[in-house]
C-alpha positions in Angstrom: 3.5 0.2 -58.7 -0.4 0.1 -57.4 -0.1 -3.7 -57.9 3.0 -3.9 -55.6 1.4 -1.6 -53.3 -1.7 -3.5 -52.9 0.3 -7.0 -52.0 2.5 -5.3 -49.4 -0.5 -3.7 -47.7 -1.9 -7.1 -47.6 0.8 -8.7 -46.3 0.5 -6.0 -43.2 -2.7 -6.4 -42.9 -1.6 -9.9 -42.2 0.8 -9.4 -40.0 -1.5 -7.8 -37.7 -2.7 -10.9 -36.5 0.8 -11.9 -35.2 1.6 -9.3 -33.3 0.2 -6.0 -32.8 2.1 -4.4 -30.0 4.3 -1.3 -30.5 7.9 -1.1 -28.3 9.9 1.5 -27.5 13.7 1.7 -25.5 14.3 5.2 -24.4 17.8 5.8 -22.5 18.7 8.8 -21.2 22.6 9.9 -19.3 22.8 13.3 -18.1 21.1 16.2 -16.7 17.8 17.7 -18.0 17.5 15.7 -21.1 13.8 15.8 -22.1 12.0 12.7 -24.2 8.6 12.4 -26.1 7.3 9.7 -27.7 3.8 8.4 -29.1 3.2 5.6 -30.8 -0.4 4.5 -32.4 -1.2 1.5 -34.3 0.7 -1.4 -34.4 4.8 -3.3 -34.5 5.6 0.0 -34.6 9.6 0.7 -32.8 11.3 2.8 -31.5 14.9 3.1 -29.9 16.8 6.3 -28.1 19.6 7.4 -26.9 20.3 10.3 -25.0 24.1 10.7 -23.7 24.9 14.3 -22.4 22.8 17.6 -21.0 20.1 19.3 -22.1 19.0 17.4 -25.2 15.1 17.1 -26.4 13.8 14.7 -28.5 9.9 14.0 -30.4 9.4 10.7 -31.7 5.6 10.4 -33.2 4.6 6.8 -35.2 0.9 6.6 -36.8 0.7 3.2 -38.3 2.5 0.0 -38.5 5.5 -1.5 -38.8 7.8 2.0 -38.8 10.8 2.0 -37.0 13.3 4.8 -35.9 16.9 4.7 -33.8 18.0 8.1 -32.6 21.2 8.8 -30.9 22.5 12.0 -29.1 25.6 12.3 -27.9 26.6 16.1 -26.4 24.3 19.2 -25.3 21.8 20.8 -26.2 20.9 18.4 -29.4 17.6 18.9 -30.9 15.6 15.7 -32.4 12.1 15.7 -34.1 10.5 12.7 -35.8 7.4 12.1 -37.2 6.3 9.2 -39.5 2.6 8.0 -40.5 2.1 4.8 -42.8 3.5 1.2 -43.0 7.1 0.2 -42.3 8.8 3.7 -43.0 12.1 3.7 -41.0 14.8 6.6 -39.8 18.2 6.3 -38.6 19.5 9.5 -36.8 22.9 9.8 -34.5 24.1 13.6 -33.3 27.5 14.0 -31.9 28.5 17.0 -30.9 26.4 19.8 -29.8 23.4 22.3 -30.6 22.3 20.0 -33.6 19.1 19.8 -35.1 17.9 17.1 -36.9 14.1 16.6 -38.3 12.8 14.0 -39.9 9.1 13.8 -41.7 7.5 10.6 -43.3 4.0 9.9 -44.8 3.6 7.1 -46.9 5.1 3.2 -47.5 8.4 2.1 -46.8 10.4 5.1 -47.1 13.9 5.1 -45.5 16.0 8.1 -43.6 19.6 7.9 -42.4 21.1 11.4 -41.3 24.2 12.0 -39.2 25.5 14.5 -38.1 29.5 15.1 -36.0 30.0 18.5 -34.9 28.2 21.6 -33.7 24.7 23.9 -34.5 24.7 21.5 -37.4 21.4 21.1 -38.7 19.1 18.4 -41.4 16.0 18.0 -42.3 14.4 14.9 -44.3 10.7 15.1 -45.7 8.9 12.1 -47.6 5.8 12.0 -49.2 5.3 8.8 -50.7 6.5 5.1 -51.4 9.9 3.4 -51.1 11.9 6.9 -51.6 15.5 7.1 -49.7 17.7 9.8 -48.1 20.9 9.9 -46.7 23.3 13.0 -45.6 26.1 13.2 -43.2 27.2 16.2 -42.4 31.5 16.3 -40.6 32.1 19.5 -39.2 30.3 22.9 -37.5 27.1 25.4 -39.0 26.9 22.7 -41.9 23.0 22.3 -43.0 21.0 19.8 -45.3 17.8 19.3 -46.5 16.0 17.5 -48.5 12.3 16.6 -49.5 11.0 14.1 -51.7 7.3 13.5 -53.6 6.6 10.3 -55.3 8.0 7.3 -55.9 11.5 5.4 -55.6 13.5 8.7 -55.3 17.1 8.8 -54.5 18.8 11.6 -52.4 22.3 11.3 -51.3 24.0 14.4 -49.9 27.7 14.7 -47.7 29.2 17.9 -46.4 32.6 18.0 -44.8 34.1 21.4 -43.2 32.3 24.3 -41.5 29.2 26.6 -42.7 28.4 24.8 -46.2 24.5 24.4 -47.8 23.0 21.4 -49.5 19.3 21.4 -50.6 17.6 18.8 -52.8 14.2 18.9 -53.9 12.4 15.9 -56.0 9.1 15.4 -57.7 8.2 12.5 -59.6 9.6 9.1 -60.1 12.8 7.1 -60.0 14.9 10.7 -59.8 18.5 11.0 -58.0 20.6 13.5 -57.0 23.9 13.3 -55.0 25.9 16.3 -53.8 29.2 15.9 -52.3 31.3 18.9 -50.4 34.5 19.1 -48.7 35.8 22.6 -47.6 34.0 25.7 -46.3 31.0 27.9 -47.0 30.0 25.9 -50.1 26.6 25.4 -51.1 24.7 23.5 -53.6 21.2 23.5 -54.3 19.1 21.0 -57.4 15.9 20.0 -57.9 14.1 17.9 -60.2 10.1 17.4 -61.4 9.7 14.4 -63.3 11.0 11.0 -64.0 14.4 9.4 -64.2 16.6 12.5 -63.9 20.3 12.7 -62.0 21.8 15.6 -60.7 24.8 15.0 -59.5 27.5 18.1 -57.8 30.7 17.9 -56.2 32.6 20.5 -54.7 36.4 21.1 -53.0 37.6 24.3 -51.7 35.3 27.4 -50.6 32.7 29.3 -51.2 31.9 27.4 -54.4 28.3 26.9 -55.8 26.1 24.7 -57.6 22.5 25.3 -58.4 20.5 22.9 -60.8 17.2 22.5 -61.8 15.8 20.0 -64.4 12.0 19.4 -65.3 11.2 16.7 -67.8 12.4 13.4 -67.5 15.8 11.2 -68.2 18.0 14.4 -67.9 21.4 13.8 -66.8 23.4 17.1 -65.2 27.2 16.7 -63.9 28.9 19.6 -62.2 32.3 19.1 -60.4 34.6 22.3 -58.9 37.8 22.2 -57.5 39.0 25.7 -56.2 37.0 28.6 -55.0 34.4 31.3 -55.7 33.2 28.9 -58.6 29.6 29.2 -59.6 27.7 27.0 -61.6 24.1 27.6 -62.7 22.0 24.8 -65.1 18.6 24.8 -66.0 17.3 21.9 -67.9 13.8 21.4 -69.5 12.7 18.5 -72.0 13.8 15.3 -71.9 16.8 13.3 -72.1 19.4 16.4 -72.0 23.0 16.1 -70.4 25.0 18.7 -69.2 28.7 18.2 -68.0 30.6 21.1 -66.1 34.0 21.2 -64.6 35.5 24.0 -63.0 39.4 23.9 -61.2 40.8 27.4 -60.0 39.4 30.3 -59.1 36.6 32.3 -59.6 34.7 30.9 -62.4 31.1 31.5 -63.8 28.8 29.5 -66.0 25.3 29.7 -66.5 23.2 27.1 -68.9 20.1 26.4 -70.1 19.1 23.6 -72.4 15.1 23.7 -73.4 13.6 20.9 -75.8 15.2 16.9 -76.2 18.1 15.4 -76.3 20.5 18.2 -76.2 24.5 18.2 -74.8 26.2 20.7 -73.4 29.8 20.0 -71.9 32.0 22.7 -70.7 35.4 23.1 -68.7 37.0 26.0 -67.5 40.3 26.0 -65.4 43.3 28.7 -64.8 
């Protein structure tokens, strides 16, 4: 990882001598829309779009080569991004109104896509490190996401369709993923992991479901899926190389587990 490091630094340090001049293309439709942007150093980009009334935007670029493309589409949207190192990049696009999205990046080619189609919906991205990835989308009204990675090559995926759901994902380490899917209302799922090559993946359909998950070790594998509502789900996972698998269809089920040492499998299903 140092190795590769090294040669893509070089490479912008390169680069430099081609072109060292930062861009920015800043639209704004409406009434009392409000734009700031600052770029320092060098190639960086920047692109936004404001359609509608009273929106505000914060773009900040330290470095080189990062790039970000903002859209807001409605009232009252609320858009914050800051990024510091080498060719980090952010997609965000608001539609609707009173969203907030944030996005925080310090490091090497990290990568940011939130969206966000409804109201007072609100996501937040943080990213300490090198070539780490999130992406949530969020359909619907009072939905929020958040997510913050530290280290390396991190995965986060998170999707939330219907009104007033939670998703918060939390990794430390290396090479970890986790995904959380929900579709319905007031769900919320929450998982994080410290260590190397662990997956959480949730999924959720109904309401007021949860899913919390926490795995410290590395190469731990946790599956939860619930169909129904008032379903909980609680895993804890510490060693390495354990797998849980939970399902859950109905009504107001409960499990709590906890695997501590290697290697361990727990599967359970409950349904009525």
């Amino acid at each position: 990882m140092k190795n590769l490091i090294s040669c893509v630094l070089t490479l912008a340090t390169m680069g430099l001598t081609f072109a060292q001049s930062n861009s920015d293309t800043s639209t704004q439709n409406g009434n009392l829309n409000v734009a700031t942007v600052n770029q320092t150093g060098l190639m960086n980009e920047n692109s936004l779009l404001q359609d509608g009334n009273r929106n505000n935007a914060t773009i900040d670029q330290v470095g080189s080569g990062n790039s970000n493309e903002v859209v807001s589409d409605g009232n009252r949207n609320n858009v914050d991004v800051d990024q510091s190192g080498i060719w980090n990049s952010n997609v965000t696009e608001q539609l609707g109104n009173r969203n907030s999205a944030q996005t925080w990046q310090l490091g090497l080619l990290n990568s940011v896509e939130q969206m966000q189609d409804g109201n007072r919906n609100e996501v937040t991205a943080v990213q300490v490190g090198a070539f780490n990835s999130i992406w949530q989308n969020q359909v619907g009204n009072d939905n929020v996401a958040m997510a913050g990675q530290l280290g390396d090559s991190n995965l986060i995926q998170q999707y939330q369709e219907g009104d007033e759901n939670t998703a918060v994902a939390g990794q430390a380490g290396d090479n970890n993923y986790i995904g959380q899917g929900q579709w319905g209302d007031g769900n919320s799922a929450a998982h994080g992991q410290v260590g190397d090559g662990n997956i959480a993946l949730s999924l959720q359909g109904g309401t007021d479901n949860s899913t919390v998950g926490l795995q410290i070790g590395d190469g731990n594998s946790l599956y939860q899926t619930q169909i129904g509502t008032s379903n909980s789900a609680i895993n804890v996972q510490m060693g390495d190389d354990n797998l849980a698998t939970i399902t859950q269809s109905g009504g107001s089920h409960s499990h709590v587990g906890m695997q501590t040492g290697n290697n361990n499998t727990l599967t359970v299903n409950q349904s009525n």
